[in-house]
ZADO-1210 file (C-alpha; in nm, 4 decimals, padded with zeros to 6 digits):
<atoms>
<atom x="-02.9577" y="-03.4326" z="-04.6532" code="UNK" pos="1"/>
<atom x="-03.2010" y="-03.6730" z="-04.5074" code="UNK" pos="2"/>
<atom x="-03.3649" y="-03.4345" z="-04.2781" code="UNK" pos="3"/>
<atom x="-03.8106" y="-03.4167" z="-04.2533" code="UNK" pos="4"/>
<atom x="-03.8445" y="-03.1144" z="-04.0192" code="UNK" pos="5"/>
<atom x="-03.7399" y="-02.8136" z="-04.2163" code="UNK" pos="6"/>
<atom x="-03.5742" y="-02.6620" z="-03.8706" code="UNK" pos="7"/>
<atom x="-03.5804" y="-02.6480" z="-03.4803" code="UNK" pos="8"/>
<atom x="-03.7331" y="-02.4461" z="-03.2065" code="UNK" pos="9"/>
<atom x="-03.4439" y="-02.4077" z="-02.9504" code="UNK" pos="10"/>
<atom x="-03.6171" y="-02.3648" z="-02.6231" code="UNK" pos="11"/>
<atom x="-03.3040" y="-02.3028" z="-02.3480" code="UNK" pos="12"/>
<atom x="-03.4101" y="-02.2862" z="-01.9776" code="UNK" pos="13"/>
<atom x="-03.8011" y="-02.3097" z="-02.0624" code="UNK" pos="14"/>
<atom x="-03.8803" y="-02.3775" z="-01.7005" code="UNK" pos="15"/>
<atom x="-03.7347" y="-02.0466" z="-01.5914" code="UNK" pos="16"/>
<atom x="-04.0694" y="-01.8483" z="-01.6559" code="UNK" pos="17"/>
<atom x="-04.0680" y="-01.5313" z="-01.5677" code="UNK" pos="18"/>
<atom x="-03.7220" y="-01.5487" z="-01.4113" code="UNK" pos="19"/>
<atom x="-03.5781" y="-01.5441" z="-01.7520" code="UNK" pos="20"/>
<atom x="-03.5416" y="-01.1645" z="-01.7851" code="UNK" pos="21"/>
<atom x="-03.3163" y="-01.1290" z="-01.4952" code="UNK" pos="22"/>
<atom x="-03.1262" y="-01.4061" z="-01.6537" code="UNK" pos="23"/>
<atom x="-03.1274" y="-01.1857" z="-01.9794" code="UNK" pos="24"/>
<atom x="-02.9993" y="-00.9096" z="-01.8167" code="UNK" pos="25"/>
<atom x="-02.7126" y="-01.0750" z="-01.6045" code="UNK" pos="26"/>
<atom x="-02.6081" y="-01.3282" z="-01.9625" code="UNK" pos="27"/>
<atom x="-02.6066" y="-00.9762" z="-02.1392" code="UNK" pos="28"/>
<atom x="-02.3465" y="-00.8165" z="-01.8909" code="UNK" pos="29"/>
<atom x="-02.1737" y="-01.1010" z="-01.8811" code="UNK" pos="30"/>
<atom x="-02.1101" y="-01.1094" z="-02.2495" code="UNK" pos="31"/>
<atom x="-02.0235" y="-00.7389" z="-02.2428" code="UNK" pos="32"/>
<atom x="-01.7213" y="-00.7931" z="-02.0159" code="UNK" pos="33"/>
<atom x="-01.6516" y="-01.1285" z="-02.2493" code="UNK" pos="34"/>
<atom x="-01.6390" y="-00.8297" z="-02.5350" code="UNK" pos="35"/>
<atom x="-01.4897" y="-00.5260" z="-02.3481" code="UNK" pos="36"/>
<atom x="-01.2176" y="-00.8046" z="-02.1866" code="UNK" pos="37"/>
<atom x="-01.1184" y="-00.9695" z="-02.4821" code="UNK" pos="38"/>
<atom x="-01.0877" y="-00.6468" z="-02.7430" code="UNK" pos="39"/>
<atom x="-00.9130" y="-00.4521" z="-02.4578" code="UNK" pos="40"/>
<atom x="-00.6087" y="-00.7425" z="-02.4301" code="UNK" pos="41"/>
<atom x="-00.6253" y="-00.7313" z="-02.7902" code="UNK" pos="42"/>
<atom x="-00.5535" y="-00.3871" z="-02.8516" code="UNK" pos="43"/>
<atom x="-00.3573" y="-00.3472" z="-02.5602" code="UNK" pos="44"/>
<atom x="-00.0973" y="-00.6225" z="-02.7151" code="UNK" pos="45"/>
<atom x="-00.1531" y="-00.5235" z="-03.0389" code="UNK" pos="46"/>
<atom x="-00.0434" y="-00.0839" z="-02.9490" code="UNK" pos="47"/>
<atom x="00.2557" y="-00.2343" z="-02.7403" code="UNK" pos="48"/>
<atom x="00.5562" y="-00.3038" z="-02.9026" code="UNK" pos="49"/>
<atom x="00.7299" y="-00.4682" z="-02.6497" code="UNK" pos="50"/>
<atom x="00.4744" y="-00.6965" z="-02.5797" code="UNK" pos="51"/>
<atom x="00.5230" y="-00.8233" z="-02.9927" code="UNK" pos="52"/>
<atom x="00.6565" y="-01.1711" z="-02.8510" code="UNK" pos="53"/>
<atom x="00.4717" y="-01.5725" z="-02.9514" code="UNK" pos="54"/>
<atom x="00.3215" y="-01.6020" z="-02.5624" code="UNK" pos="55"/>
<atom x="00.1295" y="-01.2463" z="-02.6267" code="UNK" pos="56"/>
<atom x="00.0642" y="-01.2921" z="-02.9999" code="UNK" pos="57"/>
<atom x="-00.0815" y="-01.5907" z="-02.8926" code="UNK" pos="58"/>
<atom x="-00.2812" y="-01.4078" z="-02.6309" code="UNK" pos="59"/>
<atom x="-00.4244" y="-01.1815" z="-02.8777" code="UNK" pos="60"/>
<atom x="-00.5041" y="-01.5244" z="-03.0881" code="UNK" pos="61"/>
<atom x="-00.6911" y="-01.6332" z="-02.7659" code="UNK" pos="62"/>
<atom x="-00.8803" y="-01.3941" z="-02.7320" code="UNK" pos="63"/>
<atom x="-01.0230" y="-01.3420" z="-03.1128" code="UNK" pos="64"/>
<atom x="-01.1566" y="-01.6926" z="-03.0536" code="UNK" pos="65"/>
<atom x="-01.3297" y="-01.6508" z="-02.7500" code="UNK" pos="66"/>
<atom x="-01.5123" y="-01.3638" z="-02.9175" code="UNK" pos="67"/>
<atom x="-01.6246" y="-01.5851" z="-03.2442" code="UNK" pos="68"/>
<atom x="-01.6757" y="-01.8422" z="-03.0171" code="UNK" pos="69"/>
<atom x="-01.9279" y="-01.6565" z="-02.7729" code="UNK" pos="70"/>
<atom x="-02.0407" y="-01.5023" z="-03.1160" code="UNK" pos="71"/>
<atom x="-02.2004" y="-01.8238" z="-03.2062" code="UNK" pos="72"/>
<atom x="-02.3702" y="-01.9090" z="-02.9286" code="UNK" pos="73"/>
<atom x="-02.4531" y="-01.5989" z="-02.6777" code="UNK" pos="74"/>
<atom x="-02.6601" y="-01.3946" z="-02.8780" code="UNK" pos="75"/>
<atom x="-02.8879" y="-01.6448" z="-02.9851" code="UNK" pos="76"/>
<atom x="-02.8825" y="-01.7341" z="-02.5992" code="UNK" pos="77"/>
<atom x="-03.0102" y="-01.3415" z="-02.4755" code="UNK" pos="78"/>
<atom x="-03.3170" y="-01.3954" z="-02.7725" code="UNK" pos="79"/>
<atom x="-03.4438" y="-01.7302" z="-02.6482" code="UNK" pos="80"/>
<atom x="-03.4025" y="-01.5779" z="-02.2933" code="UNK" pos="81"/>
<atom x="-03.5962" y="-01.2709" z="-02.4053" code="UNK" pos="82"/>
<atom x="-03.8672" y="-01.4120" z="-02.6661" code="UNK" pos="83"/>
<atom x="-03.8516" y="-01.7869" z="-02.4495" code="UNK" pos="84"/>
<atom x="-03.8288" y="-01.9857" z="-02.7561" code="UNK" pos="85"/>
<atom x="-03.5777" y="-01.9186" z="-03.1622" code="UNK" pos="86"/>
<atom x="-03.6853" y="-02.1007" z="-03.4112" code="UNK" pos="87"/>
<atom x="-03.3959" y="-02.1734" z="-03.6662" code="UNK" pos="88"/>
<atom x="-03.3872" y="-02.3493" z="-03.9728" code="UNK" pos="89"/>
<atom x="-03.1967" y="-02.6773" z="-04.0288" code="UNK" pos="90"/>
<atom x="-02.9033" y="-02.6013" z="-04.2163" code="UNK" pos="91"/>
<atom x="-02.8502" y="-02.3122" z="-03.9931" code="UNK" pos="92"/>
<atom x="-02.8287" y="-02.5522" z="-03.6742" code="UNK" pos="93"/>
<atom x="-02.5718" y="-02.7656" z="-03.9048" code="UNK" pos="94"/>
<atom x="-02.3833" y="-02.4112" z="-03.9289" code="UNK" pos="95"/>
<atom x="-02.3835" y="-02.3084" z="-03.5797" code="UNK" pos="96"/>
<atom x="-02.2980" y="-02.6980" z="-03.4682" code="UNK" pos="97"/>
<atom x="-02.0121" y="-02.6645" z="-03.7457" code="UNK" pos="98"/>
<atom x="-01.8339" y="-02.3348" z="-03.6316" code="UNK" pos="99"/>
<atom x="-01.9109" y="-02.4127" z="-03.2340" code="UNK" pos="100"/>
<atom x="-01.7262" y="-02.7152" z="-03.2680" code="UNK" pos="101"/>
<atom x="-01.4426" y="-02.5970" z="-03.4910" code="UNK" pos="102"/>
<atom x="-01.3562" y="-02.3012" z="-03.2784" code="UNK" pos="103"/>
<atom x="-01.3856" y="-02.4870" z="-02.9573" code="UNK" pos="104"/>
<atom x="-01.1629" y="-02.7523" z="-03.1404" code="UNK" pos="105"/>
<atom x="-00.9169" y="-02.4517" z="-03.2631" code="UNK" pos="106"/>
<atom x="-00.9193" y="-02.3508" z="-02.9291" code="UNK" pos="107"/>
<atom x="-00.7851" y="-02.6297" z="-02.8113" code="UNK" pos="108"/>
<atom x="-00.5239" y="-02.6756" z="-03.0641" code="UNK" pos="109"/>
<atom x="-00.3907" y="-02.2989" z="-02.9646" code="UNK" pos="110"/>
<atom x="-00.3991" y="-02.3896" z="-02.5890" code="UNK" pos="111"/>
<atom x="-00.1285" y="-02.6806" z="-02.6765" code="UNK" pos="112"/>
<atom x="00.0769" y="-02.4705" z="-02.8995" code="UNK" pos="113"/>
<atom x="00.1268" y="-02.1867" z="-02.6440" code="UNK" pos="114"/>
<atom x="00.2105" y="-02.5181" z="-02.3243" code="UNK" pos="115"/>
<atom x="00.5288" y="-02.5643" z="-02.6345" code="UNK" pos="116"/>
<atom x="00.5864" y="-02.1679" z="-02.6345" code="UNK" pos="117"/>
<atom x="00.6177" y="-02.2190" z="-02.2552" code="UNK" pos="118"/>
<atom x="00.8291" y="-02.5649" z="-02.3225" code="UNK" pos="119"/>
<atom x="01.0874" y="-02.3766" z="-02.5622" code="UNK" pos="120"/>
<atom x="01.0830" y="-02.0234" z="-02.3225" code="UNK" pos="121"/>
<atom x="01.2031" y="-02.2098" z="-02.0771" code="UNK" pos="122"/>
<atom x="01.3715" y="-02.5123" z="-02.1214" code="UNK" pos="123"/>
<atom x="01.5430" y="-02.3901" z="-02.4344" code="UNK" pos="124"/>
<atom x="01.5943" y="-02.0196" z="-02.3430" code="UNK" pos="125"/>
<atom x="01.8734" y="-01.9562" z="-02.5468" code="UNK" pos="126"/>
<atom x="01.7187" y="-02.0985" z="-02.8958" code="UNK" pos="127"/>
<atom x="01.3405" y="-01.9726" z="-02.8175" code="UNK" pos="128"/>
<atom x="01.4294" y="-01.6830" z="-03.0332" code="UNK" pos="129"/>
<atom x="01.4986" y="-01.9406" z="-03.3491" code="UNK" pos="130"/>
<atom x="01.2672" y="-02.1762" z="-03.2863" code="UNK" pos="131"/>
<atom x="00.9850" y="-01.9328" z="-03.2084" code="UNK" pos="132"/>
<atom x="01.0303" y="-01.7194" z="-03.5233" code="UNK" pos="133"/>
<atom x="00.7421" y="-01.4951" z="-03.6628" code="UNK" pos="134"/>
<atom x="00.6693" y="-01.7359" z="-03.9561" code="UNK" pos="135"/>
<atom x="00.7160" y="-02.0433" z="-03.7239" code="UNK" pos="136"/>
<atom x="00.4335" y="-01.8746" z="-03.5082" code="UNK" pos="137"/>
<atom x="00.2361" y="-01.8191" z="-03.8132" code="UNK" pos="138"/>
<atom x="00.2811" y="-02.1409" z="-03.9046" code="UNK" pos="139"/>
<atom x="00.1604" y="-02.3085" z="-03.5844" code="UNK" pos="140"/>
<atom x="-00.1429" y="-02.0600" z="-03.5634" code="UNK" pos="141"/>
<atom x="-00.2741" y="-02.1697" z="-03.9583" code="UNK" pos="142"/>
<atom x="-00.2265" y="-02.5471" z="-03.8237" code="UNK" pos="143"/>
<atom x="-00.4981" y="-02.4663" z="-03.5365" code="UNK" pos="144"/>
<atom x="-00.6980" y="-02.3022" z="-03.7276" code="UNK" pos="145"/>
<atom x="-00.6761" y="-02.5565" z="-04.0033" code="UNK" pos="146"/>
<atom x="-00.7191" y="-02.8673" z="-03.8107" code="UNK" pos="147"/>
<atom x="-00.9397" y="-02.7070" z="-03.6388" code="UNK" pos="148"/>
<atom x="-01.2167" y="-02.6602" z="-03.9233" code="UNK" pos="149"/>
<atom x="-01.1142" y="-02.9821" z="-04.0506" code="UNK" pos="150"/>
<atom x="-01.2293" y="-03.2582" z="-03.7327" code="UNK" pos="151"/>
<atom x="-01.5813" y="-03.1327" z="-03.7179" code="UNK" pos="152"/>
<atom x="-01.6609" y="-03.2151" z="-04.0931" code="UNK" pos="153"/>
<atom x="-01.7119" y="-03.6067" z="-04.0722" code="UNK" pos="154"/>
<atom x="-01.9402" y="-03.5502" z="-03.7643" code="UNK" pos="155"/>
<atom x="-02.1619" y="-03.3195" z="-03.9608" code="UNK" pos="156"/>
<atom x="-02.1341" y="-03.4865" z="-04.2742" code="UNK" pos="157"/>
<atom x="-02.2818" y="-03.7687" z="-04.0787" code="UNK" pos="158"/>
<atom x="-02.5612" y="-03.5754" z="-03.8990" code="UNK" pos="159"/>
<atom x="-02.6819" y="-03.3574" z="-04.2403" code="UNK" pos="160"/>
<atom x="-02.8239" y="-03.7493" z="-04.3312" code="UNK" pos="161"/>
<atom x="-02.9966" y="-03.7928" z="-04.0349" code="UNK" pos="162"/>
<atom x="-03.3930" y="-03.8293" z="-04.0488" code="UNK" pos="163"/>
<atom x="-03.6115" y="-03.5968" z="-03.8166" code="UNK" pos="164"/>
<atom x="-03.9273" y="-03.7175" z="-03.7644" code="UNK" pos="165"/>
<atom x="-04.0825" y="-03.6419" z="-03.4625" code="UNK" pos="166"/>
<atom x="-04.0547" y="-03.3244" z="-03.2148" code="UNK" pos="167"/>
<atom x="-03.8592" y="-03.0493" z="-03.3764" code="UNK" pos="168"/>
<atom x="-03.7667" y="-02.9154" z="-03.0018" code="UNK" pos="169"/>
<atom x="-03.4217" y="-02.8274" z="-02.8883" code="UNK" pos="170"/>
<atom x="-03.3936" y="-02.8530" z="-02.5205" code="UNK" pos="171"/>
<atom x="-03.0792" y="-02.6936" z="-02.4854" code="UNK" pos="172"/>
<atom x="-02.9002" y="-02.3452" z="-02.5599" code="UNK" pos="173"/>
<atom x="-02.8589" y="-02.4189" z="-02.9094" code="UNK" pos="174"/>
<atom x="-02.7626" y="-02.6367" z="-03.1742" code="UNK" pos="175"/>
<atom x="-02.5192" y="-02.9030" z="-03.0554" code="UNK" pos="176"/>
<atom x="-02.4406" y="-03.3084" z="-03.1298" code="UNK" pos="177"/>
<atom x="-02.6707" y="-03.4634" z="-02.8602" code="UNK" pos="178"/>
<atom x="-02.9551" y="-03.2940" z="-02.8796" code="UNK" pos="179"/>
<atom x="-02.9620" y="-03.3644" z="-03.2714" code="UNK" pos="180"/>
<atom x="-02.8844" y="-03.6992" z="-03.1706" code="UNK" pos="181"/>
<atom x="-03.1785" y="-03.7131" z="-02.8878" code="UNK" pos="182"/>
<atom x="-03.4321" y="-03.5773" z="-03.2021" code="UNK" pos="183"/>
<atom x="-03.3689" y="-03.8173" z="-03.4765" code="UNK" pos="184"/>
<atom x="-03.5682" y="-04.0857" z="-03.5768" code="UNK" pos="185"/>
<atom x="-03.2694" y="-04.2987" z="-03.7094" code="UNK" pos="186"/>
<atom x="-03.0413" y="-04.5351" z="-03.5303" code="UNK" pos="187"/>
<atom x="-02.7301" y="-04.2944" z="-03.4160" code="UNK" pos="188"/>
<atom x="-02.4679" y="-04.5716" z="-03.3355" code="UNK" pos="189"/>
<atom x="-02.2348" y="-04.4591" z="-03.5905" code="UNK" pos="190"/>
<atom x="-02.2726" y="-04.0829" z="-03.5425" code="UNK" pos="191"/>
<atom x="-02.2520" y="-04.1517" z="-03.1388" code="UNK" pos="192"/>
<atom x="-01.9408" y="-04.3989" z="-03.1445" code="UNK" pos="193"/>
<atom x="-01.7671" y="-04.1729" z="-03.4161" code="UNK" pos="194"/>
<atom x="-01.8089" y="-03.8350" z="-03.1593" code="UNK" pos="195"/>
<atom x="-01.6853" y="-04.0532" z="-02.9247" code="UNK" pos="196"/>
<atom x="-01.3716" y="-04.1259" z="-03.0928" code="UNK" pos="197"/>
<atom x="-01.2943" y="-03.7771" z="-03.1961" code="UNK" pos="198"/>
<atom x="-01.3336" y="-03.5823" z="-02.9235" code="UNK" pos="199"/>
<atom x="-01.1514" y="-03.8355" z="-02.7142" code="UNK" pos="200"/>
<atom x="-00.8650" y="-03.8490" z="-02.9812" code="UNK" pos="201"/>
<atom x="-00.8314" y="-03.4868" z="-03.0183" code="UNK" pos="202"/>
<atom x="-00.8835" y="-03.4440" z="-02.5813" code="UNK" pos="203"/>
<atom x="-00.6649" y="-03.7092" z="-02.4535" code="UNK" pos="204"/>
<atom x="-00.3699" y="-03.6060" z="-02.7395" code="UNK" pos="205"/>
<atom x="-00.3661" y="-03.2601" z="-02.6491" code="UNK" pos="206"/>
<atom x="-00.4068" y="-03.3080" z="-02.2910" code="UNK" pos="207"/>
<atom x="-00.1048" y="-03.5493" z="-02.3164" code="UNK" pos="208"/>
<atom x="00.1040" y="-03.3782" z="-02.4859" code="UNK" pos="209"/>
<atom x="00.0221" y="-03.0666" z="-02.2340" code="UNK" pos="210"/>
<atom x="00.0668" y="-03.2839" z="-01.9475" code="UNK" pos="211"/>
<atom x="00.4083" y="-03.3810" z="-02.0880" code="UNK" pos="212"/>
<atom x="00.5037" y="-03.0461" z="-02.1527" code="UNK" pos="213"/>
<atom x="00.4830" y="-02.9175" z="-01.8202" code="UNK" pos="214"/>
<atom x="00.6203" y="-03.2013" z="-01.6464" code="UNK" pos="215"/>
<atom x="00.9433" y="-03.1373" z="-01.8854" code="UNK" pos="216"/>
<atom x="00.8799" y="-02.7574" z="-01.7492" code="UNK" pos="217"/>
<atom x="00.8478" y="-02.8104" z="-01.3556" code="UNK" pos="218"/>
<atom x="01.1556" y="-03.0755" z="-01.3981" code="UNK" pos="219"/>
<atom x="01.3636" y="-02.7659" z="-01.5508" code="UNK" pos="220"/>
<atom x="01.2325" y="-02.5008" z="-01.2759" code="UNK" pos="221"/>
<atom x="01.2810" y="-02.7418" z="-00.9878" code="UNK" pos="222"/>
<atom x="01.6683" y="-02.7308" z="-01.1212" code="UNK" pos="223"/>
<atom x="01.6973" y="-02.3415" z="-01.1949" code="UNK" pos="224"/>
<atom x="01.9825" y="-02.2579" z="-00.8941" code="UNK" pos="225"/>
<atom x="01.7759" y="-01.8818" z="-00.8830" code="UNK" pos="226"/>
<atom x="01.5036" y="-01.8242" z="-00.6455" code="UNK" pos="227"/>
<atom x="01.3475" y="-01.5354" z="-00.8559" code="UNK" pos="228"/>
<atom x="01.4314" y="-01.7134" z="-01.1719" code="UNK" pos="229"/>
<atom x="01.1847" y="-02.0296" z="-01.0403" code="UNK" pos="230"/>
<atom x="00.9350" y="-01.7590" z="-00.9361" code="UNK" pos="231"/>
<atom x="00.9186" y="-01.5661" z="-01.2663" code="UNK" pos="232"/>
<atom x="00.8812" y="-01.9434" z="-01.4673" code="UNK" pos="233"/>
<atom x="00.6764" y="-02.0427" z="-01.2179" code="UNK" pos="234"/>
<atom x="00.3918" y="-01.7130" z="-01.2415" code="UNK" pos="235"/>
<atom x="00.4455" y="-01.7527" z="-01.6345" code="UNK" pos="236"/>
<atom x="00.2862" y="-02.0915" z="-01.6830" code="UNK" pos="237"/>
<atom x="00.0070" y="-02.0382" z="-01.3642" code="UNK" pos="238"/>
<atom x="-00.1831" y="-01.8654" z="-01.6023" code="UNK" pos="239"/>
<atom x="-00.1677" y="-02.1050" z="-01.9065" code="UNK" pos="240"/>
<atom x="-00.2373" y="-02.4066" z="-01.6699" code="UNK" pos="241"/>
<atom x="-00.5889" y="-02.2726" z="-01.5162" code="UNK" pos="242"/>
<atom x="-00.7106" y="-02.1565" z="-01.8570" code="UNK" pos="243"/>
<atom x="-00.6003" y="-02.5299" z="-01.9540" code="UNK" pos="244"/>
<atom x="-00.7867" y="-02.7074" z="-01.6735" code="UNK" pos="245"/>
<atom x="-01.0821" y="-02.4681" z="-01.7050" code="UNK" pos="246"/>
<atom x="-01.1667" y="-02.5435" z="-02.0406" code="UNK" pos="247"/>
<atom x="-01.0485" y="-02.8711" z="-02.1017" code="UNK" pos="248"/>
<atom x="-01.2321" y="-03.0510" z="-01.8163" code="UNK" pos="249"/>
<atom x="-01.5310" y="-02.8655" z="-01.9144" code="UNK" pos="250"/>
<atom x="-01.5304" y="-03.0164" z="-02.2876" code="UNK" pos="251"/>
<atom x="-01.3782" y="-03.3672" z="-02.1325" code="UNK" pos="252"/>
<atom x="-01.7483" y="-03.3844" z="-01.8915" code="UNK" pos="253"/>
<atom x="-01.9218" y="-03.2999" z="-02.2369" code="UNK" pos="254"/>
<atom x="-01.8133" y="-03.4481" z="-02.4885" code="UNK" pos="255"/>
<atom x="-01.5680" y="-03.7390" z="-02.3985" code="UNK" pos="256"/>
<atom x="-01.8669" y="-03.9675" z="-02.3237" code="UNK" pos="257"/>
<atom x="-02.1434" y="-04.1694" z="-02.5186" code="UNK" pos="258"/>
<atom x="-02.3570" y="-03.9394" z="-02.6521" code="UNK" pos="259"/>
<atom x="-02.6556" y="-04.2093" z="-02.6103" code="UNK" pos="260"/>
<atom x="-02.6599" y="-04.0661" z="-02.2108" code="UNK" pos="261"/>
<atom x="-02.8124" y="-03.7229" z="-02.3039" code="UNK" pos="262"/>
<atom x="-02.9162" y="-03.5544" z="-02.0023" code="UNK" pos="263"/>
<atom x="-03.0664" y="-03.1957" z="-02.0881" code="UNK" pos="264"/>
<atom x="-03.0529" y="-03.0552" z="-01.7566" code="UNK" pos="265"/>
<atom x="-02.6721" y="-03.1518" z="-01.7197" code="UNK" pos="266"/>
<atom x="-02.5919" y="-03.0419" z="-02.0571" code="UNK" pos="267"/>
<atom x="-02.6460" y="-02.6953" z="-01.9899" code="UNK" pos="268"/>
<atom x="-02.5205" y="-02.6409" z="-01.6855" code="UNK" pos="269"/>
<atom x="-02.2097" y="-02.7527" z="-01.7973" code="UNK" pos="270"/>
<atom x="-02.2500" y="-02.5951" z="-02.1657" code="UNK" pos="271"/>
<atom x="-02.2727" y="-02.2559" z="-01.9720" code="UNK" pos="272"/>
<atom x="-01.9375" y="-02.3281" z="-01.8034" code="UNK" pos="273"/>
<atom x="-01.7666" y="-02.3753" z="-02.1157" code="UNK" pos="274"/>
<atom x="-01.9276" y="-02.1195" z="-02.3436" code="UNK" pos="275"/>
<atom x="-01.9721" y="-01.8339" z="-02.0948" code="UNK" pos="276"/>
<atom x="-01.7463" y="-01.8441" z="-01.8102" code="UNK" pos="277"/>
<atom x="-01.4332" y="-01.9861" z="-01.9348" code="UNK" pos="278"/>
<atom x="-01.4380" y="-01.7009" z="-02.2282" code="UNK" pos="279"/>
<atom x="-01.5521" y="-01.4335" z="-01.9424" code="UNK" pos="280"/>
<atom x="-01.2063" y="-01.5476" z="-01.6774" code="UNK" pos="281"/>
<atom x="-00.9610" y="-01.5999" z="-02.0060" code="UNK" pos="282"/>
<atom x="-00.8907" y="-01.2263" z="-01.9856" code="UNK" pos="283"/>
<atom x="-00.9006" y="-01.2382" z="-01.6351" code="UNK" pos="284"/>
<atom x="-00.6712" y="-01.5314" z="-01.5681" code="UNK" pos="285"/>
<atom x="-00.4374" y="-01.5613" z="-01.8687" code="UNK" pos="286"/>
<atom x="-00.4000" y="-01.1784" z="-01.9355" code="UNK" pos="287"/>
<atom x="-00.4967" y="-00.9305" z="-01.6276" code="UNK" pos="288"/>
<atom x="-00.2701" y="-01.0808" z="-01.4400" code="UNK" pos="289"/>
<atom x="00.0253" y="-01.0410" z="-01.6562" code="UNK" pos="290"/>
<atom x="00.2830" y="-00.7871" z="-01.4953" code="UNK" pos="291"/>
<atom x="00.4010" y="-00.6717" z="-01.8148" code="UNK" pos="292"/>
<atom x="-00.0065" y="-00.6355" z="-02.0088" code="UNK" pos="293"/>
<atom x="-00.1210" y="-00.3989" z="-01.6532" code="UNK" pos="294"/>
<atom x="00.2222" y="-00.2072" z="-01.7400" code="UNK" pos="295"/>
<atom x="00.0994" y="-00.1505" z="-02.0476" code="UNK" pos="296"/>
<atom x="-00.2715" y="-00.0925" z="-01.9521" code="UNK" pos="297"/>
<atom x="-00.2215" y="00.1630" z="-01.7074" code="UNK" pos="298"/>
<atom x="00.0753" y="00.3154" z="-01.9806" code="UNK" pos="299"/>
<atom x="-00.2286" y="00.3890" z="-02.1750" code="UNK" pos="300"/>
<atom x="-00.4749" y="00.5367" z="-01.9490" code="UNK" pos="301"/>
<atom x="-00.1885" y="00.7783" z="-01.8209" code="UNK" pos="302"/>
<atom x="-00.1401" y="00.8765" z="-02.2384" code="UNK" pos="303"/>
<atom x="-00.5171" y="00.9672" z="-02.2478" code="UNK" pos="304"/>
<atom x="-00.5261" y="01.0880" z="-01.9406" code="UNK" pos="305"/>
<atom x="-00.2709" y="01.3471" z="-02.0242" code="UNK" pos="306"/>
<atom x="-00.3878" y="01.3984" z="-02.3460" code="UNK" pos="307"/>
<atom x="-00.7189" y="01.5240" z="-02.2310" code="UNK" pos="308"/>
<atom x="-00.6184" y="01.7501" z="-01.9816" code="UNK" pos="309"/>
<atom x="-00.3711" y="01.9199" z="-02.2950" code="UNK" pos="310"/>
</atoms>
């Protein structure tokens, strides 16, 4: 590592003043119901048998990541709202950077598999059942997860030799790619064009092969002869598609761009789209509104309810 500062003071919304403890307050409830939302649609698939099927397995997969993901970022957002400033050392900013962007990345991988669980459920109906096994879903969910942890590596390989010379100050939530970038003393050409590559390789594939997917999906629902059959497809893959556009055009205004036009004041308005309200309406949008997961939720509450009053 090339670095001269040994680590950064991450300094958020600095200009908020004293406005920053309402801020605290509202970020904290907001990553409550992130918590409370995501563990309850966990536990919720996880109790219910007959919700044991890929597209809620998948769910549950969903939501673990949203929790690391807010995990990384959130708390460290409530101290610098709290104390104003967090100081953290440099390999630790390497470390957040790292798992941010491999569980955004994994994210992003899962949100294509499940647009082919909706492909296979209903275009192929009658082999979803062998196609979508157990260990094929397995399978598929290691492959996220492992390409996942793998794109990030070359960008912080790249970064860890970066020289820091001047100003040690992070004006942003926390450790990302162009505020490093912004701070070092060291032409960032490669590091910039190589971001730039990656993110729009691993955006525009995904997003292609989503877009794809559903056309192949509306094509079949447009030709289903049954009115309540089209509705049931139709309510099925709502869902998926808002969580979809939600969090991918976040990242795309983030990342798919030269990193060279860093503008702080942008980057976290749009950082606290990504990071804070697409894991707060995931539950919401993907899960709540599920027929069969309120079934199941309100199944519950009537087994404790009645179990308290014995």
């Amino acid at each position: 590592m090339n670095q001269s500062v040994p680590g950064f003071v991450i300094l958020g919304f600095s200009s908020l003043g004293s406005f920053r403890y309402p801020v605290f307050a509202i970020l904290l409830f907001i990553y409550v119901l992130i918590i409370t939302g995501n563990v309850t649609i966990a536990l919720i698939i996880w109790v219910e048998p007959r919700l044991h099927t890929p597209m809620y397995m998948f769910a549950v997969m969903l939501s673990f990541l949203d929790i690391c993901y807010t995990a990384v970022t959130i708390p460290q957002t409530l101290a610098i709202f709290w104390i104003g400033r967090v100081y953290i050392s440099f390999s630790g900013c390497l470390l957040q950077m790292y798992f941010f962007h491999s569980l955004g990345i994994t994210e992003n991988y899962l949100l294509t598999v499940m647009a082919y669980d909706r492909y296979v459920a209903i275009c192929n109906p009658l082999r979803y059942s062998t196609i979508m096994t157990p260990k094929s879903c397995k399978n598929l969910v290691f492959l996220c997860w492992l390409c996942g942890f793998m794109s990030p590596v070359t960008k912080l390989i790249l970064v860890s030799f970066l020289p820091f010379c001047g100003s040690n100050e992070i004006h942003h939530l926390f450790c990302d790619l162009s505020p490093l970038l912004h701070l070092s003393c060291a032409d960032t050409f490669l590091n910039v064009i190589t971001d730039f590559v990656i993110n729009s390789c691993i955006i525009i594939l995904t997003s292609a092969f989503i877009a794809l997917t559903y056309t192949k999906i509306l094509v079949t629902i447009i030709m289903m002869n049954s009115a309540e059959g089209r509705r049931k497809a139709f309510s099925t893959c709502a869902a998926h598609i808002t969580v979809v556009l939600i969090f991918f055009g976040s990242v795309a205004f983030m990342y798919v761009r030269p990193q060279s036009v860093y503008a702080p004041e942008y980057d976290q308005l749009v950082t606290v789209n990504y990071t804070i309200l697409t894991p707060l309406l995931n539950p919401a949008v993907y899960s709540l509104r599920n027929k069969e997961i309120k079934k199941a939720i309100k199944k519950y509450i009537q087994i404790r309810g009645t179990s308290r009053r014995l």
